[in-house]
N, C-alpha and C positions, 0 to 999 in steps of 0.2 A: 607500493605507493603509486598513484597515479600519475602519470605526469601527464602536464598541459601538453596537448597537442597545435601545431602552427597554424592552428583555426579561429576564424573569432569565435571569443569564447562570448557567449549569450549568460551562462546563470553558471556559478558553481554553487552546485546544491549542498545540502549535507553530507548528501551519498553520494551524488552523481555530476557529470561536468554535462552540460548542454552545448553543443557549437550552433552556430548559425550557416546553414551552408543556402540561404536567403529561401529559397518558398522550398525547404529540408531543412532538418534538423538533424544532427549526430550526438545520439547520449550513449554516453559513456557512465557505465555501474561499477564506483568504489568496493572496494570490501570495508569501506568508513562503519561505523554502526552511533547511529545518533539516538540519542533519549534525555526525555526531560529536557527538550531544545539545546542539549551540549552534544557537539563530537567527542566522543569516548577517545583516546591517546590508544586506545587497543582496538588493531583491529581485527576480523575475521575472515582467515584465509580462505577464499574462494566463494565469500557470500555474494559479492555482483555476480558471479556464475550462474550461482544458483538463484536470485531471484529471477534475473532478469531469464531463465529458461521457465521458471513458470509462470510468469506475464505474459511470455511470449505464446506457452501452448493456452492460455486464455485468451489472451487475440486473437490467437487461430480458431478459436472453436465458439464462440461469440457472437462471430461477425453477423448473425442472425436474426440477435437481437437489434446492434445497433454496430454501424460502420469504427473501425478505430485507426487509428493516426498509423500504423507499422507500414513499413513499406519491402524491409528485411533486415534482417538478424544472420543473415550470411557472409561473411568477413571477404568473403572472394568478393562478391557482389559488392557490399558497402567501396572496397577499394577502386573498384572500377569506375564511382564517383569522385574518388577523392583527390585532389592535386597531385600530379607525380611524386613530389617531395612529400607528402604525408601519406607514406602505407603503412597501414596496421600493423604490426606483428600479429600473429596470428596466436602465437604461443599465450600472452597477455591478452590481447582486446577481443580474440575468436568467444562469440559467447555471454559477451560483457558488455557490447556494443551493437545498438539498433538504428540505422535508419528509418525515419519516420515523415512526415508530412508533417510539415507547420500550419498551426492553427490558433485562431484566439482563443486566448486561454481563458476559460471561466472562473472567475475567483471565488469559488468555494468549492469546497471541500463536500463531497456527496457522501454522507453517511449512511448506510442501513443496521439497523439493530435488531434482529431477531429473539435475543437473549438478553437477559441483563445482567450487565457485568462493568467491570472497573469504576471511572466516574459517573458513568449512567446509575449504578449501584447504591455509590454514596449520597449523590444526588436525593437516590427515592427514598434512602432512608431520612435523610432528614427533610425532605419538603412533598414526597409521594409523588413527584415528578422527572420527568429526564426529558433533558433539555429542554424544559415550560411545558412538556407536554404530561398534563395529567393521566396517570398510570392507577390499573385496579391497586387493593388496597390489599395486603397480605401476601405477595410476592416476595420471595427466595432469591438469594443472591442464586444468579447463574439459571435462574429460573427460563424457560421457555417464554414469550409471548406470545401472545393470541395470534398475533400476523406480523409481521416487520414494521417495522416505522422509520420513516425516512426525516432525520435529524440535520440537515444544512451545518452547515459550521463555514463564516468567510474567512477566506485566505489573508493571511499576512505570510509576508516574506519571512519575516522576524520573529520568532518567538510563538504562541501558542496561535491556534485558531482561533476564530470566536465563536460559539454555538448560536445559533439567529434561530427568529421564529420561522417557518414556511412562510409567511406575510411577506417577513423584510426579502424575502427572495424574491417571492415573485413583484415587489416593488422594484427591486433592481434589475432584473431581467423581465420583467412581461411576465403574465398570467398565463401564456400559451409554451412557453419555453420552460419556465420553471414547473410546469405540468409534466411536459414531455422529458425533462431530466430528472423529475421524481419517478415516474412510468418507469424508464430504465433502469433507473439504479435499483430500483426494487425487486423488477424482471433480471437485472442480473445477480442479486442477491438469491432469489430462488432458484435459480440455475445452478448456481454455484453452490449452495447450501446442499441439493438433490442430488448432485454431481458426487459433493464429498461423501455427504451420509455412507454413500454406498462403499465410500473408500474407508468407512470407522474412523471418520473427522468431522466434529460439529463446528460448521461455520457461526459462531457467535455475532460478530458481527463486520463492518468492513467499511473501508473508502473509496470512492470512485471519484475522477478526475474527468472533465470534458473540455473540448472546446470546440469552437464554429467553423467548418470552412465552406465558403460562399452560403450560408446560411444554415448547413446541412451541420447537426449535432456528430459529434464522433466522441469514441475514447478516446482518452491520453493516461500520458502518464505510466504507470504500474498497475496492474490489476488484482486483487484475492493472492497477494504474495503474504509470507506471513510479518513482512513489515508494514503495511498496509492494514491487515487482518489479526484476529483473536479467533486463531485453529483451539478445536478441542478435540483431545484424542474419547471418541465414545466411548471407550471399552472401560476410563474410567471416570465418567461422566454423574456427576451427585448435583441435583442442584441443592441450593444452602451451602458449597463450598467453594472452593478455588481449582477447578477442573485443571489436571493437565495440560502444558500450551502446548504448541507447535512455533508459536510466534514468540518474539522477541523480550515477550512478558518475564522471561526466563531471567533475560538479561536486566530487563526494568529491576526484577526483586532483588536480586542480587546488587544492584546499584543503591536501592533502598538497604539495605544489610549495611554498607561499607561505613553511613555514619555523615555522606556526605551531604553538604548543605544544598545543592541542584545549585545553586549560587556562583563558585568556585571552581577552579580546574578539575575535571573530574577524575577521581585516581585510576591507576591501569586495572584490569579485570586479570584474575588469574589464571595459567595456562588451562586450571582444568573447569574455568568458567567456557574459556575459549573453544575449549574441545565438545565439551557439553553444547554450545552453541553449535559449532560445526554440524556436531551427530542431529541437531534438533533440526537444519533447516536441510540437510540430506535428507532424513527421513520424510519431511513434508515433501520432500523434490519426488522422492519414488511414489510415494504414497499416491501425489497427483497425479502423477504422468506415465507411472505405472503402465504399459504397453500401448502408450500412445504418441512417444517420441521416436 
């Protein structure tokens, strides 16, 4: 369990605690696991580890496309910022905690879609569309498409996203911003997608997070982690089914299984749902980073 730290605290996320350490930020990755907008009462030992190590090696290998918020991920380092009275333990937060650079946050949610899957899916079956945007016509669940599409969704703090058209975006942000944040997120969608292939992982699809500092766009956030993301293992990849995840989809189905109303306290997961989860984002940890940490 995480404890507050004697920092202000800025946002406790689903997963993650945010401090304010004024032009820095310190996040802190739970092993909480959130779905269908509820914290699950079970959590999974050692998943801030493991995401926040592969956010981290796509910060590090990104910066090409587009600058991001990290500043380190090294507990020795992080501490030598931190008030005397508040040092890590190295044992807990080594790992699990990133110093980053504060920025405004952009309030939406940067989707790419390269495949069609989950509510993009139901979506096309019943109106031939995903998220307003008209889709060809005889398309496969899990099917490939033609090039990615970049689907917006604004942020709420609370509760679900909302899917917007590209329009409402660049009415809220400018025509030349919401340009260059579709640019990216797309460009890191292919990178990331050409990255994995090689690893026998289909990047299905994913979320990207930004904000401004002195006008210059950056990452935030998480990146192609598989809570973030819809991993498919290639090897047994059918479109017209439900491919293999790597992401948390695992956990979704299994919450759908229990019977619960998404309404209600959500019951606990069982130990070998738990382990099952463990082995699934281990594996996406190697898979990615595989001789490059």
């Amino acid at each position: 369990m995480t404890k507050q730290l004697n920092l202000p605290l800025l946002r406790k996320g689903k997963v993650r605690e945010v401090y304010d350490l004024q032009d820095k930020l310190l996040i802190v990755a739970s092993d909480r696991v959130s779905t269908f907008d509820h914290i699950l009462p079970t959590q999974i030992p050692g998943k801030g580890k493991i995401l926040s190590k592969i956010s981290n090696f796509w910060f590090k290998t990104t910066k090409g496309i587009v600058q991001n918020h990290l500043i380190s991920d090294n507990i020795d380092e992080i501490n030598k910022v931190l008030p005397a009275d508040v040092q890590l333990d190295k044992e807990y937060y080594g790992g699990r905690t990133v110093l980053v650079k504060k920025a405004q946050r952009i309030d939406f949610e940067c989707v790419v879609r390269g495949y069609i899957a989950g509510s993009a899916w139901e979506e096309y079956k019943k109106q031939g569309t995903v998220c307003g945007q008209k889709m060809p016509q005889g398309l496969l669940n899990a099917q490939k498409l033609e090039s990615p599409i970049f689907t917006p969704a604004a942020k709420n703090d609370e509760g679900h996203d909302e899917n917007v058209p590209f329009s409402y975006m660049e009415e809220k942000l400018g025509a030349k911003l919401a340009a260059e944040i579709k640019e990216k997120s797309i460009a890191l969608y292919n990178f990331g997608e050409q990255y994995l292939k090689e690893r026998g992982i289909i990047l299905a699809d994913t979320k990207f997070e930004f904000g401004l500092i002195n006008g210059e766009l950056i990452l935030i956030d998480e990146v192609l982690t598989p809570d973030s993301s819809r991993f498919w293992d290639a090897a047994h990849y059918k479109p017209g089914s439900n491919p293999a995840s790597f992401d948390k989809q695992f956990i979704r189905d299994y919450m759908e299984q229990t019977g619960w109303d998404k309404n209600s306290v959500p019951p606990a997961m069982s130990q070998e749902i738990v382990n099952g989860a463990v082995a699934k984002y281990n594996e996406a940890l190697e898979r990615i980073t595989k001789g490059s940490l």
